[in-house]
N, C-alpha and C positions, 0 to 999 in steps of 0.2 A: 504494500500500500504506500502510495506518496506521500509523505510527511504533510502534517499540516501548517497551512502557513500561520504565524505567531505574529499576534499583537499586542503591543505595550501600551499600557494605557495611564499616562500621566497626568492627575487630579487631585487636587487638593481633598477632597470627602467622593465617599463612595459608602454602597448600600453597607450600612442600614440605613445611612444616614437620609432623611427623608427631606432635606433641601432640594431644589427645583435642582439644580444644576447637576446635584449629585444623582441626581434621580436618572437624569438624562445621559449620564455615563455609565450610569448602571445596563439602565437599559441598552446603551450599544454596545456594551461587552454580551449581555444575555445577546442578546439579536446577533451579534459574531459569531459567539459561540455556536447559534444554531445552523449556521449559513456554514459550519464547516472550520471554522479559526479556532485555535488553542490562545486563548488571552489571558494574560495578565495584569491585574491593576496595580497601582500604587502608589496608593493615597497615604492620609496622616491617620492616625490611629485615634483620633479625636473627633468628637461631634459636632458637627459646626454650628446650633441652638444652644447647646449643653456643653461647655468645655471641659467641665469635667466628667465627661460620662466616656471611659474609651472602649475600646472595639480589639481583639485580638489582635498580635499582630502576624499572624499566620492563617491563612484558613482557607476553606473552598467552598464557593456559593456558586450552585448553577452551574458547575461546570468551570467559572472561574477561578484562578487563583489569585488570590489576593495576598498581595507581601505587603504590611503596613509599616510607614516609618513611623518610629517614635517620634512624638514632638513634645517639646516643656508647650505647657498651658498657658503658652503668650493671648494676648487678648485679640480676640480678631475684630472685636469692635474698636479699639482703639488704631490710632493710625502708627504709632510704637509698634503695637503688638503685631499690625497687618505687614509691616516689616520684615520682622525678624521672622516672623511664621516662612515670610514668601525666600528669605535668603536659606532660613533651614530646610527647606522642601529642596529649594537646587539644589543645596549641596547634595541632601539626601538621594537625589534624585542623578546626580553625576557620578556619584558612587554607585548607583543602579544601573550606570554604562557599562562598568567595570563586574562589578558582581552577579545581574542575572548572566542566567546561561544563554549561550551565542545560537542563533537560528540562522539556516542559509534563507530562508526565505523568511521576512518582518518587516513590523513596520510599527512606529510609535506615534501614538497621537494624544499631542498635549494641549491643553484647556490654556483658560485666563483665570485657574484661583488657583495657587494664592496668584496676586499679581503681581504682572509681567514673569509667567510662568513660562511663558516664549521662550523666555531665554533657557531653559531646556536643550535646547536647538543645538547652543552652541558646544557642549559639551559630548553629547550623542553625536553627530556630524562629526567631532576629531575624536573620539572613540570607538564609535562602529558608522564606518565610512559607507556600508554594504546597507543601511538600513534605510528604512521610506521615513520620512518625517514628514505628519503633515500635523499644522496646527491649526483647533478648531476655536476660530476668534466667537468666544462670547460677547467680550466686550473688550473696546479696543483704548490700549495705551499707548502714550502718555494723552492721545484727545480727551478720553473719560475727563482724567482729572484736569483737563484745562477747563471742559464744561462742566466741571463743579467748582472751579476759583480756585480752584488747591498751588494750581498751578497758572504761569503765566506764559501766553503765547512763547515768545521768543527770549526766553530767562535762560541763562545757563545751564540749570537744571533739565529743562526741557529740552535744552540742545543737546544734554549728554545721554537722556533717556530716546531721542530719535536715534541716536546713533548707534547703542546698542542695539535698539531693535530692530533699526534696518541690518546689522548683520546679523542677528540671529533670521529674520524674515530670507536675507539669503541660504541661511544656509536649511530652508524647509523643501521641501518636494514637491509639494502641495499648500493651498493654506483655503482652508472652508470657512467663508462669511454667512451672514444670516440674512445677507438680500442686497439688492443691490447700493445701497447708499453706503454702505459699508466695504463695500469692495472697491468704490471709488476711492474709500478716503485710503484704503489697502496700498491701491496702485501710486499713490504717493511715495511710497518707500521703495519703491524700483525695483522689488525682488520678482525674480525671473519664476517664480515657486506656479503651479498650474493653479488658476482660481477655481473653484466651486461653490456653490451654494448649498448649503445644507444645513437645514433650520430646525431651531426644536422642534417638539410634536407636544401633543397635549396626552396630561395626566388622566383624563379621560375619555375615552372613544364610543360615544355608543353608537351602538348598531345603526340607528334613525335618530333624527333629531328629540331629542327629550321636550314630553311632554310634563308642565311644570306641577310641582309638589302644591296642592292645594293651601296645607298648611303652613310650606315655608313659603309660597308665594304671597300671603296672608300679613305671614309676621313679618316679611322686606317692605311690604307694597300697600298694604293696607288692600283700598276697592279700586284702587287705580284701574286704569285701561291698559293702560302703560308703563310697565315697569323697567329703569335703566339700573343696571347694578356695576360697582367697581367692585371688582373681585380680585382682592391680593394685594401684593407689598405697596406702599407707598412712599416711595421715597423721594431721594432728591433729584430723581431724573424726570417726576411726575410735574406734569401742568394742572393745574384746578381753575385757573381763574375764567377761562372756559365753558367748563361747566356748570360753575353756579351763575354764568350771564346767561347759557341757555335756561337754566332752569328758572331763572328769574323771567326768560322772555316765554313759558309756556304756564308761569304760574297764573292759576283757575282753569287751569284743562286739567283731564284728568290722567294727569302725568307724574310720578315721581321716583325722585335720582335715591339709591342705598348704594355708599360708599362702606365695603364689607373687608376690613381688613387691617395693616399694621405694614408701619415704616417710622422713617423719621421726619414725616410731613404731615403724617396724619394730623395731629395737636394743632398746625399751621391752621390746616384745612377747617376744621373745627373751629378756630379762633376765627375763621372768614365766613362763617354763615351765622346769618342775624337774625334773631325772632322773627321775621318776617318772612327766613325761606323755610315755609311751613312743608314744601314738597322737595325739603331733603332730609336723607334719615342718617343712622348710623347701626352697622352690627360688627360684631367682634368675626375675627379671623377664622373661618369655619377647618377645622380636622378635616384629616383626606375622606373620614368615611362618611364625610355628608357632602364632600364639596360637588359630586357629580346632582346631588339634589338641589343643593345652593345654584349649581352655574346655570341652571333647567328653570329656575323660578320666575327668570325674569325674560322679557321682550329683545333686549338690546342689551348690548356689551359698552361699557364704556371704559377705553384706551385712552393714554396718554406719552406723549412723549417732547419736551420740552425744544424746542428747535437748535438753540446748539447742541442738543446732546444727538442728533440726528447723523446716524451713520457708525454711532459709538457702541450705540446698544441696541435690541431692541426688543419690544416688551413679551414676555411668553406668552400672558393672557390675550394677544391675538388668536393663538391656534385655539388655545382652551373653548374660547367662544365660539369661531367655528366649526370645533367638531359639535359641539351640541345644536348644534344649528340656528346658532344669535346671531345678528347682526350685529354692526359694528358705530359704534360711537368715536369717529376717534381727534383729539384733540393735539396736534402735532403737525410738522411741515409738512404740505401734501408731496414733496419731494421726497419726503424719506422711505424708507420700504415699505412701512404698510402705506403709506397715504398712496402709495403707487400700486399696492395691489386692492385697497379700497377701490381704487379709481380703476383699475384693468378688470374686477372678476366681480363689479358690483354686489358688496356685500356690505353695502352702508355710507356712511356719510366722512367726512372730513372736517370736523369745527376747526374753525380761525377766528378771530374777532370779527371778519369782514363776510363771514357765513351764520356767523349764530342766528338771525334773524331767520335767514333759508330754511334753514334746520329745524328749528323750531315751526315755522310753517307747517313745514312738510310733516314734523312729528304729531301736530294738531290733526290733521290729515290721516293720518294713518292708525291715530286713535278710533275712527270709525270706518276702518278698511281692514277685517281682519281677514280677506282674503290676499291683501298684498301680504299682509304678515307673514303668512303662511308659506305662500309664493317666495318668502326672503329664506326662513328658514330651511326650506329643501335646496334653494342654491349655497346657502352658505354651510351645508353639510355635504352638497356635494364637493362645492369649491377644495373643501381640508381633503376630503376624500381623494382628489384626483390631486392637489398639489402639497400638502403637507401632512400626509399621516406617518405614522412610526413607522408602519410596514414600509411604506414607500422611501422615508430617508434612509432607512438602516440596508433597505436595498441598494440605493447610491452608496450609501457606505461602501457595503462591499464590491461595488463595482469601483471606487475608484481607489479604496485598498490595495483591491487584485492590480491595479495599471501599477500599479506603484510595486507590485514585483518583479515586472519585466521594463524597469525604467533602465536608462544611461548607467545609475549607481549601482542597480543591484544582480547579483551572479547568479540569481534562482533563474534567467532563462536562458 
């Protein structure tokens, strides 16, 4: 029998750990594994909610092996802690050039946590010259933290952090963005690496668009027509102010926004709605085992993403909502990747300041059209269906894995 080919999977948390990102690496080692690949992960042996809770550091899930590095309980909320995490994971992680065992045919694929986990790159590249390196950009540094103020356009700092990672971006084989606005700002760094697209999938897939929980559509929405929901983190890369101008410009219809979830903006968001936006509500972060009933409650999905951070990130709760078959609210530059597949595979709207009023129309509108409704729902469960589902990325996966064995670098062909 032909040896299988091996994958290296370099990430900061992995299963159990039950964070988005972690989740989504989980899952493309399971989906490799199935497709035929022997992989291995290795992550931190720490919980990224719970830093005290850890995780063996040997074991086999699924088929995978999992080697976990130890790490000291630096803080990842702190930007100290997010540091030293990210410098102990490379080395960790350079040391894993040297120590796993050597495959004629492989290939390694490293993330963005901890960050600038890129640089990965450059130590695997001069220690297994023979391997595929591709890196899957979650979110993309040092832009991130210029659209967060951390950093400043043209500072030294910033110039020493391009520089690194244009050479680690050289020395990748590949490198998977999450849409096109991100691959733009990619091709900035001049690396010859093959671009791809290959975007999360959602935490839930049902079969048919979900039909919603009477009881929790009840406790989000009250008797509305219309219910919009934010579902999930909100942090500093979210817009609100958006929002509560539509909401302000459809209040006395029977319309209302539940913002469902936990970040470091939320408190902002809260402190900017006034006795008077009687049609916004508030519910805490729902657990995985209700969130397929949560994401099903409501009419429309409400997205955000703040315009300089466009091309850096971008939000997972797009897919989530279109597998259940919601449409889309979304508040962010119609340039960036969703405002472009909003606008290519109509599954929803695009708020700007200079739409809220449209939007809001057309939402008046569609409170007594629940045959469009409906009509929105089947396309936008088709839409995930045919262009973003799990089955369907982890099958690019392995198709562009596999190219990456019989590349220039490597002696498997």
């Amino acid at each position: 029998m032909p040896a299988r080919p091996h994958a290296v999977l370099l990430y900061h948390y992995f299963h159990p750990d039950d964070v988005i990102s972690a989740r989504l690496f989980s899952d493309l080692a399971a989906g490799l594994v199935a497709r035929g690949w022997d992989v291995t992960a290795v992550p931190c042996n720490r919980g990224c909610r719970d830093e005290s809770a850890t995780h063996p550091l040997a074991e086999e899930w699924g088929g995978v092996r999992i080697r976990r590095v130890w790490r000291p309980p630096f803080r990842q909320a702190s930007s100290r802690g997010r540091l030293l995490n990210a410098a102990w994971m490379l080395l960790a992680w350079a040391r894993a050039a040297v120590s796993l065992p050597r495959r004629r045919q492989e290939v390694v694929v490293v993330g963005t946590d901890p960050v600038l986990g890129v640089l990965a790159a450059l130590p695997w590249r001069s220690l297994r010259r023979r391997t595929g390196i591709v890196h899957w950009c979650h979110d993309l540094y040092p832009d991130a933290l210029i659209a967060d103020g951390m950093l400043k356009a043209n500072s030294l700092p910033t110039r020493a952090l391009k520089w690194l990672l244009r050479a680690a971006y050289q020395r990748c084989d590949a490198i998977a963005d999450l849409g096109p606005c991100m691959r733009d700002r990619l091709a900035r760094y001049g690396s010859r690496a093959r671009p791809t697209t290959l975007t999360p999938w959602a935490l839930v897939e049902p079969a048919r668009p979900l039909e919603p929980d009477p009881a929790t559509r009840r406790e989000l929405f009250g008797n509305a027509a219309l219910g919009l929901l934010y579902s999930g983190n909100f942090g500093r890369a979210h817009a609100y102010t958006e929002f509560l101008d539509l909401a302000r410009a459809v209040h006395g219809a029977p319309v209302r926004l539940c913002f469902a979830g936990r970040g470091n903006r939320m408190d902002e968001l809260k402190a900017a709605v006034t006795p008077s936006d009687t049609n916004v509500s508030f519910a805490g972060f729902a657990p995985e085992a209700e969130l397929e009933r949560r994401l099903g409650a409501c009419d429309l999905h409400l997205v955000s993403l703040r315009a300089e951070w466009a091309g850096t990130v971008v939000p997972s709760k797009f897919f989530g909502a279109l597998a259940t078959g919601r449409g889309i609210i979304y508040a962010g530059s119609p340039e960036s990747a969703i405002g472009r597949w909003v606008a290519e595979y109509g599954v929803g709207w695009v708020l700007t300041p200079n739409s809220v009023a449209a939007v809001a129309a057309d939402l008046r509108s569609l409170t007594a059209d629940t045959g469009r409704l409906a009509a929105l729902r089947t396309r936008c469960h088709a839409v995930y269906h045919e262009h973003f589902s799990k089955a369907r990325q982890l099958d690019q996966w392995d198709t562009e894995l596999r190219a990456l064995l019989c590349s220039p670098r490597s002696t498997a062909c």
